[in-house]
N, C-alpha and C positions, 0 to 999 in steps of 0.2 A: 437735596440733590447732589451738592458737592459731596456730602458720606455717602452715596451710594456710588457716585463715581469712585471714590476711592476706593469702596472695595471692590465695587468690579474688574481695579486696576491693579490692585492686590490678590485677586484672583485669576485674574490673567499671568500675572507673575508664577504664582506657587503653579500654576496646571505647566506655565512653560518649563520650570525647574525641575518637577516631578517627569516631565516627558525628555528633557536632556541626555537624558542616560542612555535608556532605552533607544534613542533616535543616533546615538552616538555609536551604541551596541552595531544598530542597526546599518549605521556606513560602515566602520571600521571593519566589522567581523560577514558583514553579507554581500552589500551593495560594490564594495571597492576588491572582494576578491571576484566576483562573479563580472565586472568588467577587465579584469586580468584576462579571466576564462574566455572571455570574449575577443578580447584584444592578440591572445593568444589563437583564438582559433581564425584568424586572420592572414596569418605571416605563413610562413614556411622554412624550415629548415634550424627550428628549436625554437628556442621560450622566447615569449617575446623583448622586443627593446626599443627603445623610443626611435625613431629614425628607417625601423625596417619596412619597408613597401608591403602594404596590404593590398589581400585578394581572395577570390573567394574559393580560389581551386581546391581547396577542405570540404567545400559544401556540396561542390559538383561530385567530389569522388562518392559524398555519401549515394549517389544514384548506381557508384558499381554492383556488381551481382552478390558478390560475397557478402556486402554491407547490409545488403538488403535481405539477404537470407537470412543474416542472425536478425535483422527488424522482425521480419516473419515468425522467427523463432519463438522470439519474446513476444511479442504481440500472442504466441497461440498459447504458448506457457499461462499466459495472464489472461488470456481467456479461462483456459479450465480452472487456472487456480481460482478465480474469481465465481464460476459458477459451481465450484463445486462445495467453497464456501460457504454461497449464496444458502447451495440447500440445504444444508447441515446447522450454519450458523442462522439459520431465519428461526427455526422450527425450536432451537435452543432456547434465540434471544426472547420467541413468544412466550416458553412456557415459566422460563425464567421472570417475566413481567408477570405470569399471572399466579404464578405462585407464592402461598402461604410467604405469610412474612421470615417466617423464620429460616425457610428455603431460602428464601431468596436470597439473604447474604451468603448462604454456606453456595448457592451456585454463583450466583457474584465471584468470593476467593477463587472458586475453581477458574475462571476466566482471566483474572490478576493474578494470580500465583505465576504463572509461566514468565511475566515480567523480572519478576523478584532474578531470576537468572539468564546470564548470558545469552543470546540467542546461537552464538558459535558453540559455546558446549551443551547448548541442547541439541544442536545438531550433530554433534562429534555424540552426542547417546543415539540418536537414532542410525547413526553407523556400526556403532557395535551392536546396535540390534538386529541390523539388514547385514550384516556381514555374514560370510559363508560358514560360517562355526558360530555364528551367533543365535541368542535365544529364541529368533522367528524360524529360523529354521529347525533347533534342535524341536521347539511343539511341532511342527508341521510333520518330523519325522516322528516324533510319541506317537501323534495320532494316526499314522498310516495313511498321512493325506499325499507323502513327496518319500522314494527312494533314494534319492542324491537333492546334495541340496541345490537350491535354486539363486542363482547369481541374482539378487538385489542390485546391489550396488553397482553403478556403473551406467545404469538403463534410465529411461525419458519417465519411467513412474517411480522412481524414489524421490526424485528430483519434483514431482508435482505436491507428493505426498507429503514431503516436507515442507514445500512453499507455502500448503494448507494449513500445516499443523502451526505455521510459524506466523499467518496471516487473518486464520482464521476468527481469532478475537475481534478487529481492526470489521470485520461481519458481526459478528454477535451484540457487540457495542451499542451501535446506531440502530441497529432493527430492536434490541430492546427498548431502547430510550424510546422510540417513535411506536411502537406498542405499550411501553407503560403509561405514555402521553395521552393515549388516546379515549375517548368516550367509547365507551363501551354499550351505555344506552342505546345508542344505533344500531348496533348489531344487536342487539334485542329487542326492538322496535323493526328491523326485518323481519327476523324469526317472529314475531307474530303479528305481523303480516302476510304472513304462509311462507317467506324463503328456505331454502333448507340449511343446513348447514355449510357445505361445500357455496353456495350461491350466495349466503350471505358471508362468505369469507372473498370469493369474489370482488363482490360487488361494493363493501363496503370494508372490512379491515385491510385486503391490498392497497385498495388506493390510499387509504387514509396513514398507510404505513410506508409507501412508496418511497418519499421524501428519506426515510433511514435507510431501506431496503438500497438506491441511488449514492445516499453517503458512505451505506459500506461499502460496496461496488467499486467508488474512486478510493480509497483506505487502502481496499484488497490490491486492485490490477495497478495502480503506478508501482509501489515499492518492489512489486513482484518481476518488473521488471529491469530489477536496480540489484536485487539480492545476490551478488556473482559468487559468495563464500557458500550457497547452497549447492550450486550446481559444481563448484570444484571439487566439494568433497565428498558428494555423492553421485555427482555423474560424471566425474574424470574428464577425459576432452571429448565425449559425444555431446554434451549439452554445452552450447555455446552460447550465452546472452548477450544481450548490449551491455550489462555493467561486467559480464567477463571481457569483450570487448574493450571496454573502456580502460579496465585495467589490465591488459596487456598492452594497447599501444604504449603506458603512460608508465609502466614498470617494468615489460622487457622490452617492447622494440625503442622505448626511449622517443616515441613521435608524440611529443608536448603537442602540437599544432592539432594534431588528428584528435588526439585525444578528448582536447578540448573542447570542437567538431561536435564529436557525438556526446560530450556533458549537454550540450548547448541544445543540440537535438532534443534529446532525451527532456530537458526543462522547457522548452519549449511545445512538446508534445504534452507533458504533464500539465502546462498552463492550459492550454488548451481542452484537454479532459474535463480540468476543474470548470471550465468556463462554460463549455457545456453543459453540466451537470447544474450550477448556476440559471441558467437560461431554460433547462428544462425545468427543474419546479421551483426555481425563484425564491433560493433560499439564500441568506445571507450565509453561510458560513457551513462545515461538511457534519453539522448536526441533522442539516434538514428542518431546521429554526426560521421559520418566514421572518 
């Protein structure tokens, strides 16, 4: 009895020492800047400091019109980026799952390869692509499809286009994992029981695939409304988000308070997404893993 105390006691030890680190990561680098953020978004009239009067006049101004239209903004941005994801990356992440082994790695790379590089100079190639002397235009004009070129750059669809191309994986991911996961036998135990094809995709690989279909969904729309370096360099000052927002109070008007404000927002609303997403299919974690 006493050796098993003991090691229970020596094992309590190593799990505390082993998690030290990480919990220490964890204040130091997460927990102690995000009550800055907080503490900051508090005060008024710059960074915070121990002794200045807190209030919430930051939180009310988030109800102005202007604040509210870039919320609208990005909320509709992160819609389409998110469904249009949706459809592209489902259809991928399935055939991906069921294909030949030997496919399946070489489509696998093609979905991680895009990591290997920058997300900023992939978007700085997609500008010299959509540029007015750039290669979408010069095929458009081979083909006889456009007379003069067509201004890309600048407009509400380069800006979507790109949020897709750069979020798209973050879809593909979880709908494969939750179609490779899945029994398949079901869907062949419909089909013959007379379903058709379309009705036993329905009836039973939707739902049974949901749970990824849901984890990409929160992957896709939070970040999408975070990404402010896409829509600067491809939609100049007509597309305005909340993380463009964000980084203008916080780099040229210099309103630390505001700024901090709508961080605050913005993680706050994200909590919230995930918590729903949570609550709806009751997954521990954005696998879609009961």
């Amino acid at each position: 009895m006493a050796r098993k105390n003991t090691l229970q006691a020596h094992e309590r030890r190593t799990r505390a020492l082993m998690t030290a680190p990480m919990a220490a990561f964890g204040v130091l680098l997460v927990a102690l800047p995000l009550i800055y953020v907080l503490c900051t978004s508090l005060v008024t009239g710059g960074k915070f400091q121990f002794g200045m009067p807190l209030t919430l006049a930051n939180y009310k101004a988030l109800l102005r019109e202007d604040y509210l239209k870039v919320f609208a903004n990005s909320l509709q941005l992160a819609f389409f980026t998110t469904v249009i994801s949706l459809l592209v990356g489902y259809p991928f992440g399935y055939c991906m799952a069921r294909a030949p082994r030997k496919w399946k790695a070489l489509l696998m790379m093609l979905v991680i390869i895009p990591f290997w590089t920058s997300a900023l100079v992939r978007i700085y190639g997609w500008k010299i692509l959509l540029q007015a002397n750039g290669p979408v235009n010069g095929v458009l004009r081979s083909l006889g499809l456009i007379q003069k070129n067509i201004k890309f750059l600048g407009s509400y669809g380069s800006v979507l286009l790109a949020m897709v191309y750069c979020l798209i994986s973050f879809m593909i991911l979880p709908c494969h994992n939750a179609v490779d996961k899945m029994d398949f036998t079901l869907v062949e135990a419909s089909r013959d029981l007379g379903a058709s094809p379309v009705r036993a995709f329905l009836t039973v690989t939707l739902p049974l695939t949901m749970p990824g279909i849901l984890a990409g969904c929160v992957l896709v729309f939070v970040p999408s409304m975070g990404l402010f370096f896409i829509s600067d360099l491809l939609g100049g000052a007509k597309t305005l988000l909340l993380g463009n927002l964000i980084k203008n109070e916080l780099m040229q008007a210099r309103n630390w308070p505001m700024g901090a404000t709508l961080s605050i927002a913005m993680l706050l609303f994200t909590f919230a997404f995930i918590l729903i997403y949570k609550k709806v299919t009751g997954a521990k974690n954005l696998g879609g893993i009961r």
